[in-house]
DSSP file (Angstrom, degrees, kcal/mol; ACC not computed):
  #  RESIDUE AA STRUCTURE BP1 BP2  ACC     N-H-->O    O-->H-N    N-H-->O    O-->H-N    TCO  KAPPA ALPHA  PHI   PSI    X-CA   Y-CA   Z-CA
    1    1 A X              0   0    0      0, 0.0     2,-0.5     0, 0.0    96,-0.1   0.000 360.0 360.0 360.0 130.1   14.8   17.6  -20.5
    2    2 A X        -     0   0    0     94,-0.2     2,-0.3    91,-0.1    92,-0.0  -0.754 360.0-138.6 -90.4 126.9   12.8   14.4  -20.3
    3    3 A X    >>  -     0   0    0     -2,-0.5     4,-2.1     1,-0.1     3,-1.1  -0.585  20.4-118.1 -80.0 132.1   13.6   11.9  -23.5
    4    4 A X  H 3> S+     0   0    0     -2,-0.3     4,-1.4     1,-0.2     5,-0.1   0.628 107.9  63.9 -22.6 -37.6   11.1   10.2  -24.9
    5    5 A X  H 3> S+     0   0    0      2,-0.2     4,-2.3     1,-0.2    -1,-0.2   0.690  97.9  60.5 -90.3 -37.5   12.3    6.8  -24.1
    6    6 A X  H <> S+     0   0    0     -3,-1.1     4,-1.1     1,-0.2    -2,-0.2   0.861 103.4  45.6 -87.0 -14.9   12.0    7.6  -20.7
    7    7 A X  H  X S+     0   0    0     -4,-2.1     4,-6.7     2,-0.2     5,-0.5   0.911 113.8  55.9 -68.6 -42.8    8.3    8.2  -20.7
    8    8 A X  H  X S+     0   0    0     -4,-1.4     4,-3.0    -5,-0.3    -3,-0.2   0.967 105.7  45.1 -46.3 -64.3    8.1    5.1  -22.8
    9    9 A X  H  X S+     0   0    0     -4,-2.3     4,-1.8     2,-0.2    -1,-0.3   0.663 110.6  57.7 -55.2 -24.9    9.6    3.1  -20.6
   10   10 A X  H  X S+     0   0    0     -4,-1.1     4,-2.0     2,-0.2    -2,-0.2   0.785 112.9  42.8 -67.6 -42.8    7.3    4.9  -17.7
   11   11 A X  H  X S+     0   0    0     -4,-6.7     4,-2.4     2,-0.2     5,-0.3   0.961 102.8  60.3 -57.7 -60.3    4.4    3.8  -19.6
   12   12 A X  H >X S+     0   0    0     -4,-3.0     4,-3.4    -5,-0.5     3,-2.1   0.960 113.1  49.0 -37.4 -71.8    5.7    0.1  -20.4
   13   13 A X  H 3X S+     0   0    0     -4,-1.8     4,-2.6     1,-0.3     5,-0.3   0.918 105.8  53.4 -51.7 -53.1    5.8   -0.1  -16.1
   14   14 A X  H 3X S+     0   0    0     -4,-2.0     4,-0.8     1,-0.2    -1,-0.3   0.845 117.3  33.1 -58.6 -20.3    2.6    1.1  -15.5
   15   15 A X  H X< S+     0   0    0     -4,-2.4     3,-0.7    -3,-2.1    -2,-0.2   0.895 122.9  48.6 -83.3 -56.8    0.9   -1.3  -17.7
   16   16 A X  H 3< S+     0   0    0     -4,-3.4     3,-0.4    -5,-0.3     4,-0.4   0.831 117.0  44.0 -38.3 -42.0    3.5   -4.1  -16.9
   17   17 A X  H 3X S+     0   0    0     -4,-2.6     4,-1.1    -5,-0.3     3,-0.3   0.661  80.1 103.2 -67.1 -41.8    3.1   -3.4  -13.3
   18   18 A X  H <X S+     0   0    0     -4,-0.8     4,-0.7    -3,-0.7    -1,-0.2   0.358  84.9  35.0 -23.7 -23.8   -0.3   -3.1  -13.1
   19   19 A X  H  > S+     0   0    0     -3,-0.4     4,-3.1    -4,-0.2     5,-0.3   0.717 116.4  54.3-106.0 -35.3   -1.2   -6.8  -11.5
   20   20 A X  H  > S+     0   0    0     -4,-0.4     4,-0.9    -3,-0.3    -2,-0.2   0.886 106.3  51.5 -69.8 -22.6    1.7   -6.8   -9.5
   21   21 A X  H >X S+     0   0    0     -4,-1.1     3,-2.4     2,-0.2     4,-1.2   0.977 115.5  44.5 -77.9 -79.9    0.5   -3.1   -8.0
   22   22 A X  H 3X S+     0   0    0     -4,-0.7     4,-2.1     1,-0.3     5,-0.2   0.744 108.6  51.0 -70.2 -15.1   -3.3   -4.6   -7.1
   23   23 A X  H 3X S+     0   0    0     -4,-3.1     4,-1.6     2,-0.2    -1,-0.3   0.848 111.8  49.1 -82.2  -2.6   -2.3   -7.7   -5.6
   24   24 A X  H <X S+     0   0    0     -3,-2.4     4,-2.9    -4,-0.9    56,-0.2   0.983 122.6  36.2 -59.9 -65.8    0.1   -5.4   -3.4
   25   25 A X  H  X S+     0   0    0     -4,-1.2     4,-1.3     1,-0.2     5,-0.3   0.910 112.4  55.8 -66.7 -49.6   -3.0   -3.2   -2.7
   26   26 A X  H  X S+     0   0    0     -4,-2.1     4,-1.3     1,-0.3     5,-0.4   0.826 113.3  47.8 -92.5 -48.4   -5.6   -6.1   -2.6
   27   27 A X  H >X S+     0   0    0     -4,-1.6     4,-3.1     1,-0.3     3,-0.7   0.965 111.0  50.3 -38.8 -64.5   -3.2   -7.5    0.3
   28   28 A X  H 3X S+     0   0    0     -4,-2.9     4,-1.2    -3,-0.3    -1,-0.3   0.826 105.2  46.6 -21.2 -72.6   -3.1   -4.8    1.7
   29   29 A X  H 3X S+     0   0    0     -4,-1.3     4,-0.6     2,-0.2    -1,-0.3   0.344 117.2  56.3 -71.5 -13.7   -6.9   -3.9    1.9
   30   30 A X  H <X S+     0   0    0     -4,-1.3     4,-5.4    -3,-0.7    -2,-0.2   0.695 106.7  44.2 -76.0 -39.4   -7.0   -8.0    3.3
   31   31 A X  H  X S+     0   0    0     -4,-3.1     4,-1.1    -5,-0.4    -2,-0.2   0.955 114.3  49.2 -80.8 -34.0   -4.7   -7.6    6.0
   32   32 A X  H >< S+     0   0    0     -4,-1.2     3,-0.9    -5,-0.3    -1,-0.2   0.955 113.5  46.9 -61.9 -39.4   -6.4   -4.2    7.1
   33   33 A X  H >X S+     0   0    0     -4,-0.6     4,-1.2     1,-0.3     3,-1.1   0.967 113.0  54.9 -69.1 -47.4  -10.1   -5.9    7.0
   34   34 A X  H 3X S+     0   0    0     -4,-5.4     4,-3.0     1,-0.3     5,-0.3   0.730  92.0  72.2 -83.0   5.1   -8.6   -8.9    8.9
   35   35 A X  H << S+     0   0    0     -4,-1.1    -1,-0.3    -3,-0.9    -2,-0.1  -0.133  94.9  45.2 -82.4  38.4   -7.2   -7.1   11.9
   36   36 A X  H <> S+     0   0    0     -3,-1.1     4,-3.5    -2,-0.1     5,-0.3   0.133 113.5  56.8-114.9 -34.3   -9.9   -6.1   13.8
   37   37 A X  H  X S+     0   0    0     -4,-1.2     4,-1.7     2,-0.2    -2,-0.2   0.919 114.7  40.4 -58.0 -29.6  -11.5  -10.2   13.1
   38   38 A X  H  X S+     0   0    0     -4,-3.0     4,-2.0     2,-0.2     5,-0.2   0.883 112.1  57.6 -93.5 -22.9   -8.2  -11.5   14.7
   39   39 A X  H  > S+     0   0    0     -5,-0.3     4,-3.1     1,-0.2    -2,-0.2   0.954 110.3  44.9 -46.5 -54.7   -8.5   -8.6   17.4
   40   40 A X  H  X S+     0   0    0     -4,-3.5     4,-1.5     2,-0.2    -2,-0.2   0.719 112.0  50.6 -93.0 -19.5  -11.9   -9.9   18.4
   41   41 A X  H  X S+     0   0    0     -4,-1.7     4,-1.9    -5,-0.3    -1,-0.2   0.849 109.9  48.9 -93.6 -12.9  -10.9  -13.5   18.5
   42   42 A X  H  < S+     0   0    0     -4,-2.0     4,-0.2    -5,-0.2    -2,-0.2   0.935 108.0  52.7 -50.4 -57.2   -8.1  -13.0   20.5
   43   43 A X  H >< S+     0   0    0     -4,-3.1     3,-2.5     1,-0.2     4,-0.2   0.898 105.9  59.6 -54.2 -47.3  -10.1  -10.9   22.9
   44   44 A X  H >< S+     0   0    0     -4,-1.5     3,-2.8     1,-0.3    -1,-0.2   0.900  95.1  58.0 -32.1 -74.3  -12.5  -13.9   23.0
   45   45 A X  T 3< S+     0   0    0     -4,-1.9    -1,-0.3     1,-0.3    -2,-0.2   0.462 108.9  53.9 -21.9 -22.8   -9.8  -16.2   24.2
   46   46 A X  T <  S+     0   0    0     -3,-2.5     2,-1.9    -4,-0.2     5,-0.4   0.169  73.3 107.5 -94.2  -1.4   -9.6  -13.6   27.2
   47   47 A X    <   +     0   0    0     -3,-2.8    -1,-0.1    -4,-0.2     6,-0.0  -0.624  28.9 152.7-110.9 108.7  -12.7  -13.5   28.2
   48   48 A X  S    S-     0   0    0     -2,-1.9    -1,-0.1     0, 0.0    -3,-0.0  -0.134  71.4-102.8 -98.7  27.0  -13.0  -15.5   31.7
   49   49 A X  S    S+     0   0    0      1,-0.1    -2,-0.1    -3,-0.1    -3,-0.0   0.367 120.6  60.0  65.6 -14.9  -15.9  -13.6   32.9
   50   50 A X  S    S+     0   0    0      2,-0.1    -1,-0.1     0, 0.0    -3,-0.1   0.757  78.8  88.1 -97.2 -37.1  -13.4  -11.5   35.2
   51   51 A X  S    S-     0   0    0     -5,-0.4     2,-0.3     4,-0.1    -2,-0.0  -0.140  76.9-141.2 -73.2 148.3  -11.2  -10.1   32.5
   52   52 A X    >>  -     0   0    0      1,-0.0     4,-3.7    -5,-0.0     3,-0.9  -0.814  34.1-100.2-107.6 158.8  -13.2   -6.2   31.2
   53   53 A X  H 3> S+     0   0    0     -2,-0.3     4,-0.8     1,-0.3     5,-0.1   0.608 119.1  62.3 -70.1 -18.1  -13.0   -5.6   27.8
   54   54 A X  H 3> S+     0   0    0      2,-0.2     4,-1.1     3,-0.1    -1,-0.3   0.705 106.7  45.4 -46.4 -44.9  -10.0   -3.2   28.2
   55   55 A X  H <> S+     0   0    0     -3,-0.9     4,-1.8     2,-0.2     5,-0.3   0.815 111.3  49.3 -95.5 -31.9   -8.1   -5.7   29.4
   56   56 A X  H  X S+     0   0    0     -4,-3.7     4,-3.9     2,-0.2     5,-0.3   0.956 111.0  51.8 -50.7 -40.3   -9.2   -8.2   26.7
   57   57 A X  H  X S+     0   0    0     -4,-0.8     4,-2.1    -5,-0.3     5,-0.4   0.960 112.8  47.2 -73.9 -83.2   -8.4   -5.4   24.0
   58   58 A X  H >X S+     0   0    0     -4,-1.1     4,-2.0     1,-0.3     3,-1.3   0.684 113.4  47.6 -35.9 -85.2   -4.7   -5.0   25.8
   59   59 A X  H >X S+     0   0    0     -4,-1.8     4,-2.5     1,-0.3     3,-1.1   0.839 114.2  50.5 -27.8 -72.8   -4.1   -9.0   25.9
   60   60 A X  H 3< S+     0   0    0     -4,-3.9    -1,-0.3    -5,-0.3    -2,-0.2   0.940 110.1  43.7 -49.5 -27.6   -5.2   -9.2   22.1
   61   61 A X  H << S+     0   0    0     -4,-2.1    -1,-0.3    -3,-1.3    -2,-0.2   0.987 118.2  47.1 -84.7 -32.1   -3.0   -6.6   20.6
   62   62 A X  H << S+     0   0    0     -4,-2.0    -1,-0.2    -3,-1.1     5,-0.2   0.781  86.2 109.0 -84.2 -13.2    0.1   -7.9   22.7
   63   63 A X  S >X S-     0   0    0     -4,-2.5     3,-1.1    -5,-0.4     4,-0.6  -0.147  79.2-119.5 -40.1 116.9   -0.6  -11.2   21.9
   64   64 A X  H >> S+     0   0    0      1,-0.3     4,-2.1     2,-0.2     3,-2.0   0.928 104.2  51.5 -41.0 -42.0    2.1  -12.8   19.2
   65   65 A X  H 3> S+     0   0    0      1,-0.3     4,-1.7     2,-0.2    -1,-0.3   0.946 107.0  51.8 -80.7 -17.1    0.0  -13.6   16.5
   66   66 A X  H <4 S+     0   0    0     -3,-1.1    -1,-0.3     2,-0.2    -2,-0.2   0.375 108.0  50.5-116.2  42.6   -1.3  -10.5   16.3
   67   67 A X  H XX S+     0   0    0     -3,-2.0     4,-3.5    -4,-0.6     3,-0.5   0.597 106.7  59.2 -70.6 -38.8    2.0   -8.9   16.3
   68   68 A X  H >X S+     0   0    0     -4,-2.1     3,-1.0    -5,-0.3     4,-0.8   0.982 106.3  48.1 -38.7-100.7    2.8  -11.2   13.6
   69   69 A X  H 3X S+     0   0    0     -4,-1.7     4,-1.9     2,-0.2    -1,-0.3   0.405  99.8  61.0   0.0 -53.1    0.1   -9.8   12.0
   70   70 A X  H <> S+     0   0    0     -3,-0.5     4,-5.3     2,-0.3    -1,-0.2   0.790 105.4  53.7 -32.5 -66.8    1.0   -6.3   12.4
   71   71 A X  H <X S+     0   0    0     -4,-3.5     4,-1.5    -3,-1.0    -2,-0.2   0.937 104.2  47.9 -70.6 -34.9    4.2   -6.9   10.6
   72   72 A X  H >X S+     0   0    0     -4,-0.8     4,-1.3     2,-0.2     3,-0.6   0.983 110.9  55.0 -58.4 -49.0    3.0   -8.3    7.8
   73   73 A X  H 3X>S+     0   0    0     -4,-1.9     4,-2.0     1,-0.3     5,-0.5   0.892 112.6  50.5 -45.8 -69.9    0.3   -5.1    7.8
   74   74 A X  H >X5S+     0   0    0     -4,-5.3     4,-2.2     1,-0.3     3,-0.8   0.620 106.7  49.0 -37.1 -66.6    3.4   -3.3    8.0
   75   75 A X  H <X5S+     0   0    0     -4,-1.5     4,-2.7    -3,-0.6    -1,-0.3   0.799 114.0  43.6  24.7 -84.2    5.0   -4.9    5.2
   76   76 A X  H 3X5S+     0   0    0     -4,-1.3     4,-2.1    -3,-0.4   -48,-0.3   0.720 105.2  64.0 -81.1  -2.0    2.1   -4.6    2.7
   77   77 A X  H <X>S+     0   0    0     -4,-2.0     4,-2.9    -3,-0.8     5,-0.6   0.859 107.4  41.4 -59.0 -54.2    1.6   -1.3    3.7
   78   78 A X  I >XXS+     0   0    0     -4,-2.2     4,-2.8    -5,-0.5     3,-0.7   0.949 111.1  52.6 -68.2 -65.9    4.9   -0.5    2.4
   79   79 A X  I 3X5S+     0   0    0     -4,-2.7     4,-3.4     1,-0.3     5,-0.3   0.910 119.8  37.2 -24.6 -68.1    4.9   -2.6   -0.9
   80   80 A X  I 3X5S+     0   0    0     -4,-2.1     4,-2.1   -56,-0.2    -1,-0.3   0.907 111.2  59.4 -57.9 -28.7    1.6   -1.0   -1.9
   81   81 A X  I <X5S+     0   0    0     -4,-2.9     4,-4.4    -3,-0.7    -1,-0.2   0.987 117.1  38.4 -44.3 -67.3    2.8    2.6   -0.3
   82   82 A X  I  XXS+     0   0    0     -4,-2.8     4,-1.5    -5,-0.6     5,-0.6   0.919 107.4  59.2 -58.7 -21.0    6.0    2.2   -3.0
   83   83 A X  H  X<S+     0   0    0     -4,-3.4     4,-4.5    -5,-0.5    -1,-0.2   0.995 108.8  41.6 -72.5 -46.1    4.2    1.0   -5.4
   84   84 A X  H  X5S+     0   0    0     -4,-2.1     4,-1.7    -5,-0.3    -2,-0.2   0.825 114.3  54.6 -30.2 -60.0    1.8    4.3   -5.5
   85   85 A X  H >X5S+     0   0    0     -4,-4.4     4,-1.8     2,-0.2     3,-1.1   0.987 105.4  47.7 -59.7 -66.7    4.6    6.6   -5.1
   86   86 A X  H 3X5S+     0   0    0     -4,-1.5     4,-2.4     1,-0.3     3,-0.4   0.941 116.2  50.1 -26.1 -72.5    6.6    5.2   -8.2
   87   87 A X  H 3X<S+     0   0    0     -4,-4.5     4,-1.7    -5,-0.6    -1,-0.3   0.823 108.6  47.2 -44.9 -44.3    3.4    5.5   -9.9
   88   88 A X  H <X S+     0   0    0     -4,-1.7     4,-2.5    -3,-1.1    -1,-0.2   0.898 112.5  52.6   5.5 -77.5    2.9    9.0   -8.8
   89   89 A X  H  X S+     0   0    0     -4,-1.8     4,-0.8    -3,-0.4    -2,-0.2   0.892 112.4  45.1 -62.4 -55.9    6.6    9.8   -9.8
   90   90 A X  H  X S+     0   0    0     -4,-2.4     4,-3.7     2,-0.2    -1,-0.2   0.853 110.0  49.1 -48.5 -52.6    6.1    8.4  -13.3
   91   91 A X  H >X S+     0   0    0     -4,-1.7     4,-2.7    -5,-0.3     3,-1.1   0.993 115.5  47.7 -67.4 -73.7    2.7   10.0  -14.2
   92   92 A X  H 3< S+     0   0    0     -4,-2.5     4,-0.3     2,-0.3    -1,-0.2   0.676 112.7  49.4 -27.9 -25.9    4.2   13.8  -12.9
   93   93 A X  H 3< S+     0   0    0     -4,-0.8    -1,-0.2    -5,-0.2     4,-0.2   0.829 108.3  49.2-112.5 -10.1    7.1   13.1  -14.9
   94   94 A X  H XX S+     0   0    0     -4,-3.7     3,-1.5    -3,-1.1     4,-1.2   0.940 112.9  52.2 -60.6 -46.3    4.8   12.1  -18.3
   95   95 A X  H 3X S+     0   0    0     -4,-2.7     4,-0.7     1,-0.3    -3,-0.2   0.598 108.4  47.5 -84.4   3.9    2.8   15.5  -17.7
   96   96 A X  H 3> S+     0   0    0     -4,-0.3     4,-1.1     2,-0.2    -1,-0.3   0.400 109.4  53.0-110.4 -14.6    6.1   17.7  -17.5
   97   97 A X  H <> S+     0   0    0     -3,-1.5     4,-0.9    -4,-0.2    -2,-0.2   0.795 111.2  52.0 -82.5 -19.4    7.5   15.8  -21.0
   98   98 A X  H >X S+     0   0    0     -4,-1.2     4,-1.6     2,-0.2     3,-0.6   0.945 113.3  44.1 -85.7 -52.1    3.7   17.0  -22.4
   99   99 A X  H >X S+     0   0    0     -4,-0.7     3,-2.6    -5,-0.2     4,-0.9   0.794 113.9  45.4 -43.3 -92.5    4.6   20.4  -21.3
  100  100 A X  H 3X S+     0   0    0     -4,-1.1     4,-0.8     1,-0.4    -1,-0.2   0.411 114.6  50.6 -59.2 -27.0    8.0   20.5  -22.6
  101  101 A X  H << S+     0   0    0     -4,-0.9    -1,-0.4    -3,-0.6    -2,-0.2   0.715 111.7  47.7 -85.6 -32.8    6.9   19.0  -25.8
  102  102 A X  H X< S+     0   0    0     -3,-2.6     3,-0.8    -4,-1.6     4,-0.5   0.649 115.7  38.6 -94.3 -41.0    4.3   21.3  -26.2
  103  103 A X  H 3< S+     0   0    0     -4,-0.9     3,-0.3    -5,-0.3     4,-0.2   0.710 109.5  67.5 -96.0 -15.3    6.1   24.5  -25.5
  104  104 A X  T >< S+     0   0    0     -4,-0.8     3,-0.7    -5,-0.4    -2,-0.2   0.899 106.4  39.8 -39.4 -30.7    8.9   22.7  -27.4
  105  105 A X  T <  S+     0   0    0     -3,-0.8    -1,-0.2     1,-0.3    -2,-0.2   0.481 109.8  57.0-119.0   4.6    6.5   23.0  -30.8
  106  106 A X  T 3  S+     0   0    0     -4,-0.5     2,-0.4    -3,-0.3    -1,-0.3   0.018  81.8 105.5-117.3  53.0    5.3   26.4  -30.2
  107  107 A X    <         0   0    0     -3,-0.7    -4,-0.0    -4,-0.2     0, 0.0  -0.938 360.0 360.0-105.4 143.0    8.9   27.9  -30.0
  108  108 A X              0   0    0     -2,-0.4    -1,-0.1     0, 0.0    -3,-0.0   0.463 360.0 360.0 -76.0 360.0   10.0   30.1  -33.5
């Protein structure tokens, strides 16, 4: 049986949490948008008129910074990834205390 207190407390996080959860996603959704701009100014740097755009693309993505890059994607990818799930985990485990509560009040 899920207590009351622990829904409460599920609730309290989702509200508390709530800024700290979008700047996790809003990072997130930054770092995705800027990897294809730092892809294509990398590739710039490669281009000596000899180089093909295949081989530009290959230089930029092995390039440090935008490995560097990568990991932080990686990074906020996880933060916001946990943050979702927790939230997930919380809301499923408020709608199985409304059930329980509920067949709780129509038992004789």
């Amino acid at each position: 049986m899920i207590k009351e207190k622990r829904v409460e407390d599920d609730l309290e996080w989702m509200e508390s949490s709530a800024q700290s959860r979008a700047q996790a996603r809003a990072d997130r959704l930054a770092l995705e948008s800027f990897t294809a701009s730092l892809e294509a100014l990398l590739m710039k740097e490669f281009a000596d008129g000899k180089a093909s755009g295949i081989d530009q693309k290959r230089e930029a993505r092995a390039h440090k910074s935008f490995l560097k890059h990568l990991e932080g994607l990686k990074q906020a990818v996880f933060v916001d990834e946990n943050y979702r799930y927790l939230a997930e985990a919380k809301v499923h485990r408020i709608a199985v205390f409304q059930t329980q509560s509920a067949n709780r009040r129509h038992l004789p």
